[in-house]
C-alpha positions in Angstrom: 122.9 104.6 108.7 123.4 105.2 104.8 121.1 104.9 101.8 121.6 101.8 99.9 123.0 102.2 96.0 120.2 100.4 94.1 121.0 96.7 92.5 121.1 95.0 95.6 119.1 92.6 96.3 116.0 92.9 99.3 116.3 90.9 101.9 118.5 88.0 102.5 121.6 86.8 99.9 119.3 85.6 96.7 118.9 81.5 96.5 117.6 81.3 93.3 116.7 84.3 90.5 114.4 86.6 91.5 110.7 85.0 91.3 109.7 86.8 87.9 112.5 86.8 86.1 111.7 85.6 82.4 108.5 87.2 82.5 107.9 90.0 79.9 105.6 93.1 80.6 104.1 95.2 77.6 103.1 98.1 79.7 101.0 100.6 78.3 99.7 102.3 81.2 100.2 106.2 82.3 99.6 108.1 85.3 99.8 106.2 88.5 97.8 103.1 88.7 98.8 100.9 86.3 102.7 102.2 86.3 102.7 101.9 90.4 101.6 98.2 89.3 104.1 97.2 86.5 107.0 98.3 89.2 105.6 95.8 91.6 106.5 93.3 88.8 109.6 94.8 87.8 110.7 94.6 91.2 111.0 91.0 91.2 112.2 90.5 88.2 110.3 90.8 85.1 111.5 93.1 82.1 108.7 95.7 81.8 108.6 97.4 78.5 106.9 100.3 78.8 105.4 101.6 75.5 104.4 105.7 74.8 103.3 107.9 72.8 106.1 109.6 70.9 106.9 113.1 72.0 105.1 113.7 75.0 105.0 110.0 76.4 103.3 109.0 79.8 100.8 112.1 80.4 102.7 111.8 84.2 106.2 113.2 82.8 104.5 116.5 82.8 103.5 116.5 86.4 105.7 118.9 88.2 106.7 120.9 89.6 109.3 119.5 91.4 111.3 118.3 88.5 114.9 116.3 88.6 116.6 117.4 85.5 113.7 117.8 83.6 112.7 115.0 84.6 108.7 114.8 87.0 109.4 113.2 90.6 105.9 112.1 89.9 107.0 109.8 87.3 110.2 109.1 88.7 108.0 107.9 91.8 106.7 104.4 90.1 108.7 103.8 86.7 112.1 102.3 87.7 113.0 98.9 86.7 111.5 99.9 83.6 112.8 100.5 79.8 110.7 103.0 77.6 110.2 102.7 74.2 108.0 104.7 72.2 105.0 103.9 69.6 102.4 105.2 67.6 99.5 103.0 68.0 97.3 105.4 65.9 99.9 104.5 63.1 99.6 101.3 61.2 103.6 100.4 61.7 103.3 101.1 65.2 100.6 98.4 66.2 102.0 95.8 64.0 105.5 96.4 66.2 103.4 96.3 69.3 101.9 93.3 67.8 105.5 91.7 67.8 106.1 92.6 71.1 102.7 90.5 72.1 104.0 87.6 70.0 107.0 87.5 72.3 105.1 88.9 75.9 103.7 87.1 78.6 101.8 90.1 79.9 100.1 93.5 78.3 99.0 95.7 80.9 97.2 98.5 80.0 95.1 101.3 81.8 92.7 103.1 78.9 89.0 104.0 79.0 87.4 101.1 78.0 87.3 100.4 74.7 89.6 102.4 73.5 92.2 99.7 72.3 89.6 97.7 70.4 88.6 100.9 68.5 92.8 100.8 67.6 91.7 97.0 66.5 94.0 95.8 69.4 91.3 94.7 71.9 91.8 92.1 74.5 90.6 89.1 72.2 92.5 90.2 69.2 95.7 90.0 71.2 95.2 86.5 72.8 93.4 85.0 69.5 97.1 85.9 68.5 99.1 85.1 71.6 96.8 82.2 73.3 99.2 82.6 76.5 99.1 86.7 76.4 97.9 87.7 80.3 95.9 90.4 79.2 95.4 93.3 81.9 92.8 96.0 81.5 93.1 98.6 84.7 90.0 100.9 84.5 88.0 103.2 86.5 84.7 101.6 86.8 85.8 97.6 85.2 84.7 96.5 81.4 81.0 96.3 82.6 78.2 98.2 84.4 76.8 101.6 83.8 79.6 103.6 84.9 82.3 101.5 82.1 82.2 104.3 79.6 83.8 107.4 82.3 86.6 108.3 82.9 88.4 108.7 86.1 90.9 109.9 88.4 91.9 109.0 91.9 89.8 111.9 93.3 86.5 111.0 91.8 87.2 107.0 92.5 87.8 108.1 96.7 84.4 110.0 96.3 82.7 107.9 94.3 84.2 104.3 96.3 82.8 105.8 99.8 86.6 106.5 101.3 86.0 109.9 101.5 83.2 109.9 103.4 84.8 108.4 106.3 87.4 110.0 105.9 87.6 114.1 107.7 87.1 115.6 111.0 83.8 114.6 113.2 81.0 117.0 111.9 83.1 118.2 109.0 83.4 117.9 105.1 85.1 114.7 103.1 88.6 114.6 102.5 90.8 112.9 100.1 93.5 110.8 101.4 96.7 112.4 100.8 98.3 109.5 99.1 96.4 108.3 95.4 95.0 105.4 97.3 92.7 104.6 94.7 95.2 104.5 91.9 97.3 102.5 94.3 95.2 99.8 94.9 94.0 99.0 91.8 97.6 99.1 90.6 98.5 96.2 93.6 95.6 94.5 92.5 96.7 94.5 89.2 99.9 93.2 89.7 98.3 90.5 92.2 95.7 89.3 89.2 98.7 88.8 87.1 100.6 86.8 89.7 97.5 84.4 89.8 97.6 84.4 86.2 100.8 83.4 85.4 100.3 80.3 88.4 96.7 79.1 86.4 98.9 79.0 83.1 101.5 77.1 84.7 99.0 74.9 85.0 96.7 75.4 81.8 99.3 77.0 79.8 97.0 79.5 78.3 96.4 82.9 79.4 93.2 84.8 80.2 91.9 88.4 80.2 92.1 90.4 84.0 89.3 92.9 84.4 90.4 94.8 87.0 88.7 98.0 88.3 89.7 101.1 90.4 86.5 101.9 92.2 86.0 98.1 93.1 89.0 98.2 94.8 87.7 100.9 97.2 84.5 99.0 97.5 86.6 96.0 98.7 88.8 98.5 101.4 85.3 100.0 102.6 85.8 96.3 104.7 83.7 96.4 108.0 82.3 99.7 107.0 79.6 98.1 104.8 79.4 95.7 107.7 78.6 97.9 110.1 75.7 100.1 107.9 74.1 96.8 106.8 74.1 95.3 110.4 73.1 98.7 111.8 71.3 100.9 109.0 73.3 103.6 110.3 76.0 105.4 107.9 78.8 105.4 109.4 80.0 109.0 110.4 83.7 110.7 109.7 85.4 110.7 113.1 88.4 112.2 112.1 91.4 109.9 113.5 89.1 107.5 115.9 87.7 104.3 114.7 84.5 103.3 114.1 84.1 100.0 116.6 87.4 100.4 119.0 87.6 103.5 121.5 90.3 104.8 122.4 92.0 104.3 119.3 92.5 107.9 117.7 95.5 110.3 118.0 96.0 112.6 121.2 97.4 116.7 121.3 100.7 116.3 124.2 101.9 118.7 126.5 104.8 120.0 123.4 101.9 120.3 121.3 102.8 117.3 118.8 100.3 114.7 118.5 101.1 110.9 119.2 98.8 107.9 118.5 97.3 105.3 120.7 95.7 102.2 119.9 94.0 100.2 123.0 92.7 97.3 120.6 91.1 94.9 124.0 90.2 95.8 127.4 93.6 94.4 128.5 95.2 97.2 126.6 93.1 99.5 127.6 93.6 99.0 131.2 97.5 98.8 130.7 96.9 102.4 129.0 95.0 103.7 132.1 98.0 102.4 135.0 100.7 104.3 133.0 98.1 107.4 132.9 97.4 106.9 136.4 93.7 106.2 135.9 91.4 104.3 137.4 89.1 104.7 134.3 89.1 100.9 133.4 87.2 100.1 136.7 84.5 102.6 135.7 81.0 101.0 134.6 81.0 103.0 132.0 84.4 102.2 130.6 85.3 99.0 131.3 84.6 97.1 128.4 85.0 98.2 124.5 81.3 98.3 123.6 81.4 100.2 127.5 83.3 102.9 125.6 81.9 103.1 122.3 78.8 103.7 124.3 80.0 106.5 126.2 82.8 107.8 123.5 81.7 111.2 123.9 82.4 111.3 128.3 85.6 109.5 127.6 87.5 110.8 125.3 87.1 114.3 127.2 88.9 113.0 129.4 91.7 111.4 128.0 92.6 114.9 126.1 92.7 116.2 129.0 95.5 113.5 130.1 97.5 113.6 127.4 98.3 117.5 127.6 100.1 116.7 131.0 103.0 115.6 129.2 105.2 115.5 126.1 104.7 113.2 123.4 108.2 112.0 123.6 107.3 111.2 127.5 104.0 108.8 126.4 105.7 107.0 123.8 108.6 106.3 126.2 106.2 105.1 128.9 103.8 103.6 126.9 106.1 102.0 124.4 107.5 100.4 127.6 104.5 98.8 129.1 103.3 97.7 125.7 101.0 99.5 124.9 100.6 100.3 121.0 101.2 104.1 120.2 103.5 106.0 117.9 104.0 109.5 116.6 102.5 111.2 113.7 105.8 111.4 111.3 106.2 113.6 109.0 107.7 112.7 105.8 111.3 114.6 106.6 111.1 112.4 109.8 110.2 109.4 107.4 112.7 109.4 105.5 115.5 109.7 108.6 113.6 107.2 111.2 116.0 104.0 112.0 113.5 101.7 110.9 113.0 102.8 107.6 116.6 102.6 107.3 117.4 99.7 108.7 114.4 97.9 106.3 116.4 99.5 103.6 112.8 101.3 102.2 114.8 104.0 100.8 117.0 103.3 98.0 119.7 105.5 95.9 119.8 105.2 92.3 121.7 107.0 89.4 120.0 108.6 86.6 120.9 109.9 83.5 119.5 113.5 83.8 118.0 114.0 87.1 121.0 112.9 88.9 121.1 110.6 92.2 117.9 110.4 92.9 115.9 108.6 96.3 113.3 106.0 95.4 111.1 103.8 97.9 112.7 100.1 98.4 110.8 97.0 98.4 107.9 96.4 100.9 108.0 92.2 100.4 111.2 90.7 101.2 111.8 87.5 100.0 115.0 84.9 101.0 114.8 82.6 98.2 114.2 85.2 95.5 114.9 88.5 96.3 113.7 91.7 94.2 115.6 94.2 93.5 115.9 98.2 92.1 117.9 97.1 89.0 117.0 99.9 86.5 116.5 103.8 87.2 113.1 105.1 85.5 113.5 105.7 81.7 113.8 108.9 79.9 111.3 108.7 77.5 112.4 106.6 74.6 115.8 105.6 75.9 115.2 101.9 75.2 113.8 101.9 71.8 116.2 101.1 69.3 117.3 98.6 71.7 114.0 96.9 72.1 113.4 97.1 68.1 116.5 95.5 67.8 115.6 92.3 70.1 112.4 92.3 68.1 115.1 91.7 64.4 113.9 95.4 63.7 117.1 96.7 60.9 119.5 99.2 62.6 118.6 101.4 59.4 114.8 101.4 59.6 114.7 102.9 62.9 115.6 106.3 61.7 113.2 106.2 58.9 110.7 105.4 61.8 111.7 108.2 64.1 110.8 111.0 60.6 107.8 109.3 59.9 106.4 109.9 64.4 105.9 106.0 64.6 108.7 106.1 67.4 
């Protein structure tokens, strides 16, 4: 099965336009959270103008190596369906043209330490005294308020500080961060949710309203039953490496081959399943027979069970398991990622052309829609490629822009 070319549409053939077309994005965000947010919009439909410094742009384009033809895979990770234009907002003809891009924006989403865009005297309430239906979006660290508003942060410090990391790690071993930025993730999907309700309440209202939304509560809010369990308990909840905290087994096994497979007995009737393909009699034990059975006696089971698995291969289990239905699954890779069926046949790996770093591979759309498809219309901008354009929709003279460009407000 081939890659899909970008500019098709996600799921079935479109019924109407794409659910956010018409909606305008000033996007002043950098690094991952607030751009990995801005492409969830962009992806349905909105036209995301994304605004940057002149000369070095989103502090992401330097992160690299591996560059695409001079061009950071980082960045090119989260910016398509994007056009870049560049500003000086330290320069006064550089906020009053973002100031007419608010007068014509839905949205401003932006991703600074607080504060720092009312000290340009282009806070939150400046913008919406001036645009009453602006959505304003500030993506921060720590939120607007609280003791912690004033620091600055990066996904690493927002996992430690937000409690992932310390259930995250090997049973009697240090914290580790989750590979993947979760933290900048999240409170770029929570971002781009809070916008979504947004625009709904101004469909009703038809004014805007200012979106406070904070990186280190959104690890708060995925810590889930794990405040649950330490405020019903008192106990801190310990790193157990792949098991989980309140359903044994569910954790990944060693095989025979030496690859690793995981298994998820999520009820007794699972579990039971689980033991007649292993050819146990485990589920008829006192001591195993329910799930609170097994949390109880975690440390005599599980023993055991590693001992079963290395009888044979991992492709053997899943075959056997993945038969009786029984939930389990390899660990993948991402080289194995990128060539499983699935992912193909979901289409979450999508071709794109760009102008320097060639055909380049981009994720695909994780929310297919029937009525109103998104789509991967756009590759990610070089930096500045859309700025005369932009100017232009915004009645900006052809012959000002070079004046512009000498004077570093573009």
């Amino acid at each position: 099965m081939q890659i899909p070319r970008a500019g098709q549409p996600a799921g079935a053939s479109p019924l109407g336009a794409p659910a956010l077309e018409g909606v305008r994005v000033v996007d002043l965000t950098r690094f991952m959270a607030g751009p990995f947010g801005t492409a969830m919009l962009g992806d349905y439909g909105a036209d995301i103008l994304k605004v940057e410094p002149p000369g070095e742009g989103d502090g992401a384009r330097a992160w690299g190596p591996p560059f695409m033809g001079g061009e950071s895979v980082y960045f090119l990770s989260v910016n398509r369906n994007k056009r870049s234009l560049t500003l000086n907002l330290r320069h006064p003809e550089g906020v009053a043209l973002l100031l007419k891009l608010v007068d014509r924006a839905d949205v401003l989403v932006e991703n600074f330490t607080p504060g720092t865009m009312s000290r340009l005297g282009i806070g939150g309430e400046v913008l919406r005294e001036r645009n009453p239906r602006l959505i304003y979006c500030a993506i921060s660290g720590f939120g607007q308020s609280g003791p912690y508003r004033d620091r600055p942060a990066f996904d690493l410090i927002l996992q430690g500080m937000g409690g992932v990391m310390s259930t995250t790690g090997e049973e009697g071993g240090g914290p580790v961060r989750v590979g993947i930025p979760i933290a900048d993730i999240a409170g770029g999907m929570y971002a781009a949710y809070a916008i979504v309700l947004a625009l709904l309440s101004r469909g009703r209202t038809g004014v805007g309203q200012f979106l406070d939304v904070s990186m280190m509560d959104a690890q708060i809010s995925w810590l889930s039953y794990y405040v649950g369990i330490y405020l019903a308990s008192g106990e801190v909840p310990p790193r157990r490496g792949s098991a989980h905290a309140t359903v044994v087994p569910y954790q990944a096994f060693v095989c025979a081959d030496g690859r690793s497979i995981t298994l998820g007995t999520g009820n007794d009737q699972l579990f039971r399943r689980f033991c007649e393909i292993a050819g146990l009699t485990l589920a008829d034990d006192p001591r195993f027979g329910t799930n609170p059975d097994r949390i109880r006696h975690r440390a005599e089971l599980i023993p055991m069970l590693e001992a079963v698995f290395r009888a044979r291969s991992a492709c053997a289990w899943i075959e056997a398991l993945g038969a009786a239905g029984v939930p389990c699954g390899p660990i993948s890779t991402v080289d194995e990622i990128v060539r499983d069926p699935q992912v193909l046949a979901r289409e979450m790996l999508v071709e794109i052309d760009h102008p320097s770093a060639g055909r380049i591979v981009v994720p695909g759309l994780p929310i297919k829609c029937s009525g109103t498809p998104g789509s991967i219309r756009r590759p990610p901008p070089r930096l500045g490629e859309h700025t005369a354009e932009v100017l232009e929709e915004l009645g900006v003279p052809t012959a000002e822009l070079p004046r512009l460009r000498r004077l570093g407000i573009t």
